[in-house]
N, CA, C and O atoms as a MOPAC input file, in Angstrom:
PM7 MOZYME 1SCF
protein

 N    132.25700 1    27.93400 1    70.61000 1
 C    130.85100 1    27.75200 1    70.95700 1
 C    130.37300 1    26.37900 1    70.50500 1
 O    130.73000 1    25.87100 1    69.44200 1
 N    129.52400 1    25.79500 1    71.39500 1
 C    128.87100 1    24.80800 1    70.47600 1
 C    127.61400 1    24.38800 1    70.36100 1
 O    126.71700 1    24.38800 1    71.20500 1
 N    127.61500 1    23.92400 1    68.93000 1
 C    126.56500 1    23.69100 1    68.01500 1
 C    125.12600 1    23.06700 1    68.43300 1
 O    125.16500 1    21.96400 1    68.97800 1
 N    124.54900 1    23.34300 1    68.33800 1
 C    123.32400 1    22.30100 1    68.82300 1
 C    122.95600 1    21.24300 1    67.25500 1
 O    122.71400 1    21.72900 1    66.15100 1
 N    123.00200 1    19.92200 1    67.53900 1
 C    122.68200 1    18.84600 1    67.12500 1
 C    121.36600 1    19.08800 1    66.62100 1
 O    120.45600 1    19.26200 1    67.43100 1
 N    121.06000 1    19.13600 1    64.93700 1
 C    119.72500 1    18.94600 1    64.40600 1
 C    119.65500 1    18.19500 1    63.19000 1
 O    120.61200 1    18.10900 1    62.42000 1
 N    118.40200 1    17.57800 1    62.97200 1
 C    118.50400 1    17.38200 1    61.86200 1
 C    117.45200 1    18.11400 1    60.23300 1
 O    117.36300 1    17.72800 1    59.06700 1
 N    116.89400 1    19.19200 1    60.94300 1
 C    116.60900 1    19.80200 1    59.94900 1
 C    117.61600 1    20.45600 1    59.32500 1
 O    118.74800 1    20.67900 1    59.75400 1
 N    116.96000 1    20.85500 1    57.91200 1
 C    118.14100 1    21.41500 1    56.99800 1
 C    117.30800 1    22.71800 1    56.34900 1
 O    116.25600 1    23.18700 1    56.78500 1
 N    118.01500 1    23.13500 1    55.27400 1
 C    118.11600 1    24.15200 1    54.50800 1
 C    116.88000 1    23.75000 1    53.45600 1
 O    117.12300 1    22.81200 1    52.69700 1
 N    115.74800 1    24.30600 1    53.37000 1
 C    114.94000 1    23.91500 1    51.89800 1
 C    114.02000 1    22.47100 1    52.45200 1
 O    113.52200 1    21.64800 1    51.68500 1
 N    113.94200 1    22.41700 1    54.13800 1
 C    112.75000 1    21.22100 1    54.68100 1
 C    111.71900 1    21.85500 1    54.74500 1
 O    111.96100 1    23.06000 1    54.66400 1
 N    110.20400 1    21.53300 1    54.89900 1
 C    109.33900 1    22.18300 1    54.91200 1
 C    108.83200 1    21.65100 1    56.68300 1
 O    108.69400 1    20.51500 1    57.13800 1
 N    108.67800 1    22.82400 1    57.25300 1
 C    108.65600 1    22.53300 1    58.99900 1
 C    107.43400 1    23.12100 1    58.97200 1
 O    107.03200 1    23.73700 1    57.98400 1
 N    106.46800 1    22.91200 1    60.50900 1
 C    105.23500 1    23.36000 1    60.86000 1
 C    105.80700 1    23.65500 1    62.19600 1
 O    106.54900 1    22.87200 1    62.79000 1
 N    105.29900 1    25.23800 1    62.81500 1
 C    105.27400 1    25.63100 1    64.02700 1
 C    104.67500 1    24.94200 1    65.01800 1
 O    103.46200 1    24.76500 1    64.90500 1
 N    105.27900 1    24.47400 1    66.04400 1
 C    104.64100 1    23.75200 1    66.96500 1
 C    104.05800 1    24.30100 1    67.96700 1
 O    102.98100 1    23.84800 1    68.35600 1
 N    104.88400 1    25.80600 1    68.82500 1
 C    104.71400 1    26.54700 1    69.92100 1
 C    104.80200 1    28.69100 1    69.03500 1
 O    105.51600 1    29.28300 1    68.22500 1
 N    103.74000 1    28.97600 1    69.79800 1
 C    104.20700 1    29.97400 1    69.88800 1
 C    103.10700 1    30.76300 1    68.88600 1
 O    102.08600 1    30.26500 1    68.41200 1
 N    103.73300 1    32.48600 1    68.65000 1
 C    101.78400 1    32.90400 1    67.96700 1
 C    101.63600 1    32.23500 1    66.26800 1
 O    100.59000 1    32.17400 1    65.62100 1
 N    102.75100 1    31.86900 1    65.90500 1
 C    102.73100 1    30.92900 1    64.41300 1
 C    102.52900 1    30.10100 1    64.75300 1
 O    103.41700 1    29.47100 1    64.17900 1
 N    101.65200 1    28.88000 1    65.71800 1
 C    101.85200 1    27.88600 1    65.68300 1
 C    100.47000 1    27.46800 1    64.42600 1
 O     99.61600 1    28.15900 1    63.87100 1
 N    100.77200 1    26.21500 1    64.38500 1
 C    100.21700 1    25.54600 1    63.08400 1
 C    100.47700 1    25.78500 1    61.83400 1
 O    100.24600 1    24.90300 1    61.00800 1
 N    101.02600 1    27.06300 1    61.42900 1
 C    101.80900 1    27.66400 1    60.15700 1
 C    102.67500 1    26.79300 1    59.68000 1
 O    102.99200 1    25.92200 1    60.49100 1
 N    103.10700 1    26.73900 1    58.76400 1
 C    104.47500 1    25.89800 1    57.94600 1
 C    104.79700 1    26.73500 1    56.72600 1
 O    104.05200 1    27.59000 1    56.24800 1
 N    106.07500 1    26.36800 1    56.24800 1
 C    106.87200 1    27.08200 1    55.62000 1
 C    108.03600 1    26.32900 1    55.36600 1
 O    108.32700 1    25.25100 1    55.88300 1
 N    108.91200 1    27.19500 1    54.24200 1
 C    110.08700 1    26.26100 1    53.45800 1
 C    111.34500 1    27.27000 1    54.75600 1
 O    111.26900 1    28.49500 1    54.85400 1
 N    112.27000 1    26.51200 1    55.50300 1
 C    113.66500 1    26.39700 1    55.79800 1
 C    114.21500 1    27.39800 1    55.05000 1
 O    114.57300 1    27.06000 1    53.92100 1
 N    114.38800 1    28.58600 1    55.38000 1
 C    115.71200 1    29.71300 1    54.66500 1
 C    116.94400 1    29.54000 1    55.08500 1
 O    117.80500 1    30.00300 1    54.33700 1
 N    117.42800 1    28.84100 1    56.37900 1
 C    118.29200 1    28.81300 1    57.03900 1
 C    118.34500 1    28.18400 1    58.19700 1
 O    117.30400 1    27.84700 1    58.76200 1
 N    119.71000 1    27.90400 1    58.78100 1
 C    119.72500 1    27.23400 1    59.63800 1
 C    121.07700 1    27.75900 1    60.77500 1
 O    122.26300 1    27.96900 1    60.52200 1
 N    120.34500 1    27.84900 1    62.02800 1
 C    121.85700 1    28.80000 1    62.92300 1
 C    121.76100 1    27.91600 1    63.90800 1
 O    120.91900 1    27.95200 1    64.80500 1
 N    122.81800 1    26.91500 1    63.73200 1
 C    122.97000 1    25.62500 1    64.38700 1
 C    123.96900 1    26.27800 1    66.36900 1
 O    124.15400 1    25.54000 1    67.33700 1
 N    124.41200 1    28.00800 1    66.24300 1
 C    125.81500 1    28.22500 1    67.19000 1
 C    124.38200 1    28.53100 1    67.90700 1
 O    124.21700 1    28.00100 1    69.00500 1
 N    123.28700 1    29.37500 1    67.36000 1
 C    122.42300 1    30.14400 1    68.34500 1
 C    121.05300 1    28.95700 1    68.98600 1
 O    120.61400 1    28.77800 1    70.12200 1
 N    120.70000 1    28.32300 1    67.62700 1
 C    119.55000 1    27.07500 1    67.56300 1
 C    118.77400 1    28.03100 1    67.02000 1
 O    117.67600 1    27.92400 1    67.56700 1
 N    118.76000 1    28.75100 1    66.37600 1
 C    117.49100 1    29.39500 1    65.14900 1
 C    117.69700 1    28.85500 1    64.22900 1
 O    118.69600 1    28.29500 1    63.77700 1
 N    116.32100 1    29.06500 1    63.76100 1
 C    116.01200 1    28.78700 1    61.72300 1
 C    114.89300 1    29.98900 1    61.36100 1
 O    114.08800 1    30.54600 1    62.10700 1
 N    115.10800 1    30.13800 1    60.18400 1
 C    114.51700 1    31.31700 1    59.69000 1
 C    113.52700 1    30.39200 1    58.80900 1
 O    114.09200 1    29.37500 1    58.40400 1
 N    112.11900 1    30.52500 1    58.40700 1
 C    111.35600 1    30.10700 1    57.98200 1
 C    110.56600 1    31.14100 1    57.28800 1
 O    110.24800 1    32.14700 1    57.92200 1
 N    110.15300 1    30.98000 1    55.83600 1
 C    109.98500 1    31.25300 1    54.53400 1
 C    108.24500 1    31.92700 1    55.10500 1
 O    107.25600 1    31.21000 1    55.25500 1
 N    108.29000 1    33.46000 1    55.33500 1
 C    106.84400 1    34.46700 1    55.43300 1
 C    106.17200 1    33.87900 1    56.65500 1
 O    104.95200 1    33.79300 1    56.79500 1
 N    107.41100 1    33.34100 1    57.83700 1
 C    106.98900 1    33.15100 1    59.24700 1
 C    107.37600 1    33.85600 1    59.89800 1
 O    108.50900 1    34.16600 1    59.53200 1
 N    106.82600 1    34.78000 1    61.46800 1
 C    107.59400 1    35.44800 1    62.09600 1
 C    108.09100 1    36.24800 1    61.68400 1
 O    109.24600 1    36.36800 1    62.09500 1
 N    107.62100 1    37.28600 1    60.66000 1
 C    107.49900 1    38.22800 1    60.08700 1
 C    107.68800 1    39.60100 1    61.08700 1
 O    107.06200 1    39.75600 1    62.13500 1
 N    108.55000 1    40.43100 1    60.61000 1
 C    109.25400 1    41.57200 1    62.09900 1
 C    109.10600 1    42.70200 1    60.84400 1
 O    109.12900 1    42.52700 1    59.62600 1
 N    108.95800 1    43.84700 1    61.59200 1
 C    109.28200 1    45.32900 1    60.30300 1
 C    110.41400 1    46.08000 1    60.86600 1
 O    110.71000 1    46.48800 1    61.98900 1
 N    110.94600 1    46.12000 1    59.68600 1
 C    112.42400 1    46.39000 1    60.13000 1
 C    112.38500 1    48.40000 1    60.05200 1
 O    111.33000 1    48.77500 1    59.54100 1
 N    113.04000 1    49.21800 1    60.33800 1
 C    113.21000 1    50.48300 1    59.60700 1
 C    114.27600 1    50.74200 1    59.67000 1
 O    114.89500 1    50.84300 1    60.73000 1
 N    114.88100 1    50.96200 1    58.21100 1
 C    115.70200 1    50.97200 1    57.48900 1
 C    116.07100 1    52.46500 1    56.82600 1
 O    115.33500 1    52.85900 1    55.92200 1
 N    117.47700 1    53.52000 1    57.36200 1
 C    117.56200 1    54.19200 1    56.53200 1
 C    118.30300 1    54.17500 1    54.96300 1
 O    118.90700 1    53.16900 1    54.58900 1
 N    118.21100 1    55.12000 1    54.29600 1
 C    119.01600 1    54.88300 1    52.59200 1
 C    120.49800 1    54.74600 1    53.25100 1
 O    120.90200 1    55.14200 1    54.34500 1
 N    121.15700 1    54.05900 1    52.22800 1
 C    122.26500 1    53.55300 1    52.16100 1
 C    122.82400 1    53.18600 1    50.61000 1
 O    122.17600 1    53.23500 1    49.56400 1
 N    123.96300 1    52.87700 1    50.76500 1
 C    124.47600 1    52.50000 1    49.47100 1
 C    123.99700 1    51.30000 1    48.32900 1
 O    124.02500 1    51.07500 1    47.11900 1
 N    123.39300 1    50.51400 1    50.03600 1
 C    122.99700 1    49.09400 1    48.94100 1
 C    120.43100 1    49.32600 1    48.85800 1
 O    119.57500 1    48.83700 1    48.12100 1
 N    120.40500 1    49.93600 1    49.61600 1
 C    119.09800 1    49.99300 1    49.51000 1
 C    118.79300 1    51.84800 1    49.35200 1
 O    118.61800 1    52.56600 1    50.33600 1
 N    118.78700 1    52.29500 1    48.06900 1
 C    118.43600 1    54.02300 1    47.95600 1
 C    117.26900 1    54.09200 1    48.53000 1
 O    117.17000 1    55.13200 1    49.18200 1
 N    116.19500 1    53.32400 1    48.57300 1
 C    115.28400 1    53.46200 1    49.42900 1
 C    115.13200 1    53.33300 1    50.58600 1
 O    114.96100 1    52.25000 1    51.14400 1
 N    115.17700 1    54.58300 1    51.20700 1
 C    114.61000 1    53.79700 1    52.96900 1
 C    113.19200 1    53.34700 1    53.40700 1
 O    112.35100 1    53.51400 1    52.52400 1
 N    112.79400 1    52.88500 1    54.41100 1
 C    111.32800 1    52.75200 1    55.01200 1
 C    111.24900 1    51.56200 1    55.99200 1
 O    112.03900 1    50.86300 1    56.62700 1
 N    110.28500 1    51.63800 1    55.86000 1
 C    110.13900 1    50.01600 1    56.36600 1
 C    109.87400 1    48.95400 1    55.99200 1
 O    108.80000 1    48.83300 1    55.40400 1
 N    110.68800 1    47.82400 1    56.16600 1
 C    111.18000 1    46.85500 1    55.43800 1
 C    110.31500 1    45.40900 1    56.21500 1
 O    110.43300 1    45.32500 1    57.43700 1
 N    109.76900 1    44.70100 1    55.74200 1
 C    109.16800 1    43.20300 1    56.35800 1
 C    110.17600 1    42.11100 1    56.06800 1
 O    110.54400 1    42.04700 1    54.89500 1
 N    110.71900 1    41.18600 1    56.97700 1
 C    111.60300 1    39.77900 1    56.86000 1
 C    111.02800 1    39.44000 1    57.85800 1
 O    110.24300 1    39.97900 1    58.63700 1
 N    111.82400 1    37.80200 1    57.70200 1
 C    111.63200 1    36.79700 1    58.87600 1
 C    112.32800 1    36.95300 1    60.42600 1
 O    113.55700 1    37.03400 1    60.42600 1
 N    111.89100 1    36.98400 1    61.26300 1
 C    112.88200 1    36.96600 1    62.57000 1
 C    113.17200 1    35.48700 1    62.62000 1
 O    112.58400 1    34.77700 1    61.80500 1
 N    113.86900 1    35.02800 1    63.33600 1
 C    114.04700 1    33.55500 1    63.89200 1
 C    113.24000 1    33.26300 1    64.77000 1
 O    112.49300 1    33.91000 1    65.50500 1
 N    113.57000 1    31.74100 1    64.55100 1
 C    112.42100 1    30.81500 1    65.60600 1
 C    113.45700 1    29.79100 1    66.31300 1
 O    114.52900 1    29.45500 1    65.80900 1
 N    113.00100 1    29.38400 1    67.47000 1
 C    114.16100 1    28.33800 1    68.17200 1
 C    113.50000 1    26.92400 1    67.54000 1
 O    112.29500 1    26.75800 1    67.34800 1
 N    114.52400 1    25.97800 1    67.27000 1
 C    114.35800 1    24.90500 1    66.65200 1
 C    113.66600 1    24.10800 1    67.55900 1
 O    112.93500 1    23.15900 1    67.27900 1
 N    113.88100 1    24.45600 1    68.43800 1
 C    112.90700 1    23.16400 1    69.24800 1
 C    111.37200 1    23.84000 1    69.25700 1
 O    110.44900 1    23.16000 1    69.70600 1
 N    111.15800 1    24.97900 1    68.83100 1
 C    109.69700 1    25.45600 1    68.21100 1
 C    109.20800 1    24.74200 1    66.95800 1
 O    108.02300 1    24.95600 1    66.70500 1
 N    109.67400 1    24.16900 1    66.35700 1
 C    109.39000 1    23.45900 1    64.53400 1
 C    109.52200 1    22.05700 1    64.95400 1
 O    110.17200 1    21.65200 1    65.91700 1
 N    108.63200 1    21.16200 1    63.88300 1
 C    108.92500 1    20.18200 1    63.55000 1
 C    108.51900 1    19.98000 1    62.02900 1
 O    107.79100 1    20.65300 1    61.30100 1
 N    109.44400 1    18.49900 1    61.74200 1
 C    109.90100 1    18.17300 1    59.79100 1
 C    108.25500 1    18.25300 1    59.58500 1
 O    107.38900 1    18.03600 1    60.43300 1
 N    108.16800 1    18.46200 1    58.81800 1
 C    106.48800 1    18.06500 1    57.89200 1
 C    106.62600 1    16.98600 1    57.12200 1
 O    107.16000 1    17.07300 1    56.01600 1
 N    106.07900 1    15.63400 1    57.69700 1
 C    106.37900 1    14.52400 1    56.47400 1
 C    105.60600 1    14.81000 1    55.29400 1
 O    104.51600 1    15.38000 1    55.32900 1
 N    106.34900 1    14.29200 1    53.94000 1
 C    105.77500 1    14.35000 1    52.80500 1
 C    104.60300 1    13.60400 1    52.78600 1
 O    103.44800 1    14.00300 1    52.64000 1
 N    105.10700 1    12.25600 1    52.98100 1
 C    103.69900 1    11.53300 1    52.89600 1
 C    102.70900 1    11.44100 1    54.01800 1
 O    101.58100 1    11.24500 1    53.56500 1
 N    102.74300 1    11.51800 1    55.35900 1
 C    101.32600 1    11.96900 1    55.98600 1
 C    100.93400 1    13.49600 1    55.91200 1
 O     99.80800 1    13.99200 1    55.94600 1
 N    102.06300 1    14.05600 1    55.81100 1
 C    101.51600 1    15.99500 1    56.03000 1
 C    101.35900 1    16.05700 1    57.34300 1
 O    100.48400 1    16.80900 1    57.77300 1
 N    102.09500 1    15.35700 1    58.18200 1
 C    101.79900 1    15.62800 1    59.52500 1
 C    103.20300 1    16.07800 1    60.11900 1
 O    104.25100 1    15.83100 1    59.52200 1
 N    103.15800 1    16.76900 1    61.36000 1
 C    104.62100 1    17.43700 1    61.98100 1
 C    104.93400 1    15.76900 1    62.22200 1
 O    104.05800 1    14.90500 1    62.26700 1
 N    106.90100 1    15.45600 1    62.41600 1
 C    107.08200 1    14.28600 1    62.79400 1
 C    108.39900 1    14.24000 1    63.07500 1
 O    109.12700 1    14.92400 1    62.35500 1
 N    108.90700 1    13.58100 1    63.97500 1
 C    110.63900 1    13.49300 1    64.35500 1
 C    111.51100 1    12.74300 1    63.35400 1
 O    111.16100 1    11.60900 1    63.02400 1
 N    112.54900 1    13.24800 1    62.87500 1
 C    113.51100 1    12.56500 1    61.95300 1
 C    114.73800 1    11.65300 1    62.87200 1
 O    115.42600 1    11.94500 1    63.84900 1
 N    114.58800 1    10.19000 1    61.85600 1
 C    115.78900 1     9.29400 1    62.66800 1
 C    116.56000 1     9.40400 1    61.56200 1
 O    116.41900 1    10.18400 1    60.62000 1
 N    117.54800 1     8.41100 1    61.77000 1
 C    118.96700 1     8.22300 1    60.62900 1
 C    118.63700 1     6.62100 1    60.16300 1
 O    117.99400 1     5.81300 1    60.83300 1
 N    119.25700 1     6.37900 1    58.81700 1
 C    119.22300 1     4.95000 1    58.74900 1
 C    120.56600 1     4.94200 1    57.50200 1
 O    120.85300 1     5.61700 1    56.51400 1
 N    121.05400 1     3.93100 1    58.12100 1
 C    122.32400 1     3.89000 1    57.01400 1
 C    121.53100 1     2.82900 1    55.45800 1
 O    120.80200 1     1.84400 1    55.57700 1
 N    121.90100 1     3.33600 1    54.42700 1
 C    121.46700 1     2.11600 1    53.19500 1
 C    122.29800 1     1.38700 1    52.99100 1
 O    123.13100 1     1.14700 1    53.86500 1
 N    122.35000 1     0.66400 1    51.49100 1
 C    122.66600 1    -0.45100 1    51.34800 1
 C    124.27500 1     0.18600 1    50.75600 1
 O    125.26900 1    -0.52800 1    50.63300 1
 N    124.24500 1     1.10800 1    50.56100 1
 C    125.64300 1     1.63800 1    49.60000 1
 C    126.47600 1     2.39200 1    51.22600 1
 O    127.64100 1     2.78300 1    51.16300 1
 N    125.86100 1     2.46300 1    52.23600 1
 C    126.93400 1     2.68200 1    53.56100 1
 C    126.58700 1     4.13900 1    53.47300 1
 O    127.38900 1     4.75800 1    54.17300 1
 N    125.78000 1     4.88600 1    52.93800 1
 C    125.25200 1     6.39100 1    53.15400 1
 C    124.03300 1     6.42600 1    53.76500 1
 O    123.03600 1     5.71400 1    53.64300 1
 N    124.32700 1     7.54400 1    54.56400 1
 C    123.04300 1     7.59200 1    55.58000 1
 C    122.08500 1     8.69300 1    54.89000 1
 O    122.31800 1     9.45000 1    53.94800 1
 N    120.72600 1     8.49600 1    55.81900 1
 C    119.59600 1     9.03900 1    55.24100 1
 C    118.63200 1     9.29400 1    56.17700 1
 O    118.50600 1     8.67500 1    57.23300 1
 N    117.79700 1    10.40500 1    55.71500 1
 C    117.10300 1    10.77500 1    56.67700 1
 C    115.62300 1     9.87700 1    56.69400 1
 O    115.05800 1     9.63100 1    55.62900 1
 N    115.01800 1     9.38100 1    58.11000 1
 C    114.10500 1     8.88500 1    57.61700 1
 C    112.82300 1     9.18200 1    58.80500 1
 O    112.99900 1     9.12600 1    60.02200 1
 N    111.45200 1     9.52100 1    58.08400 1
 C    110.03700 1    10.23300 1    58.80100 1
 C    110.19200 1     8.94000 1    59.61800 1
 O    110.39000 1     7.80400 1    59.18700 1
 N    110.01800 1     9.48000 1    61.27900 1
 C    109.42700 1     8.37500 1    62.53900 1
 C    107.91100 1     8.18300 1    62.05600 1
 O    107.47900 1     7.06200 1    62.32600 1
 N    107.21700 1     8.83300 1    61.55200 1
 C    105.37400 1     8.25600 1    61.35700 1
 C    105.33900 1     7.04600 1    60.14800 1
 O    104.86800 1     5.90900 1    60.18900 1
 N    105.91600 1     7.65200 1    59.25100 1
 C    105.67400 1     6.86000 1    57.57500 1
 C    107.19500 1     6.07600 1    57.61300 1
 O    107.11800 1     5.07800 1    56.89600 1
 N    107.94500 1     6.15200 1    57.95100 1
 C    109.09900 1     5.32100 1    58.24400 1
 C    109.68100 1     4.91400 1    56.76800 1
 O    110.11500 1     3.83100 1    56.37500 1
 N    109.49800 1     6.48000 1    55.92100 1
 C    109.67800 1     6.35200 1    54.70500 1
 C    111.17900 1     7.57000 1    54.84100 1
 O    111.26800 1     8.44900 1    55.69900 1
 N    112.61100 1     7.17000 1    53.32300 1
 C    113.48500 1     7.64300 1    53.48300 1
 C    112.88800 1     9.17100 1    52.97100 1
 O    111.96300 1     9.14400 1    52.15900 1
 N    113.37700 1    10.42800 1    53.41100 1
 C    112.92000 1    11.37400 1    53.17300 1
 C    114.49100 1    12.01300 1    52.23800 1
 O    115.54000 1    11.39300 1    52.41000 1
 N    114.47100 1    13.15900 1    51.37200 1
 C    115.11700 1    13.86500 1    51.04100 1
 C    114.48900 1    14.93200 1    50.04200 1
 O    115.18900 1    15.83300 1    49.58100 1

């Protein structure tokens, strides 16, 4: 299968662009680069029902994140706080880095 090309990661803080979360933001739980989901931290919130089992003695109903398609999110720059597209820039030591298109500042 293949991957779809992103550059968000694991632990970015993204804002919903499309959809009934839009304007929401949240911290990156994950990233499913084969499908193009990301799971985002008390977004898209689904109730699961769940019977007992070995690893949960409790059953009921359970609240998590569903996924969102990545081309629904964008990075949240640190320094404007605004949604914004991430480029690449190589430094001075030959390692690359991520860097905000608005503030054109290196992000990590």
């Amino acid at each position: 299968m293949a991957r779809i090309k992103t550059k968000i990661r694991k632990g970015d803080t993204v804002v919903v662009v499309t959809g009934r979360e839009r304007g929401k933001s949240g911290k990156v739980l994950s990233v499913d680069t084969v499908n193009g989901k990301v799971f985002v931290e008390k977004l898209n919130m689904i109730k699961r029902h769940t019977k007992p089992n070995q690893k949960l003695r409790q059953g009921g109903i359970l609240e998590r994140e569903a996924p969102l398609a990545i081309s629904n999110v964008m990075f949240l720059c640190p320094v404007t706080k605004k949604p914004t597209r991430l480029g690449v820039k190589r430094q001075e030591d030959g390692r690359r880095a991520r860097l905000s298109k608005k503030s054109k500042e290196i992000v990590e």
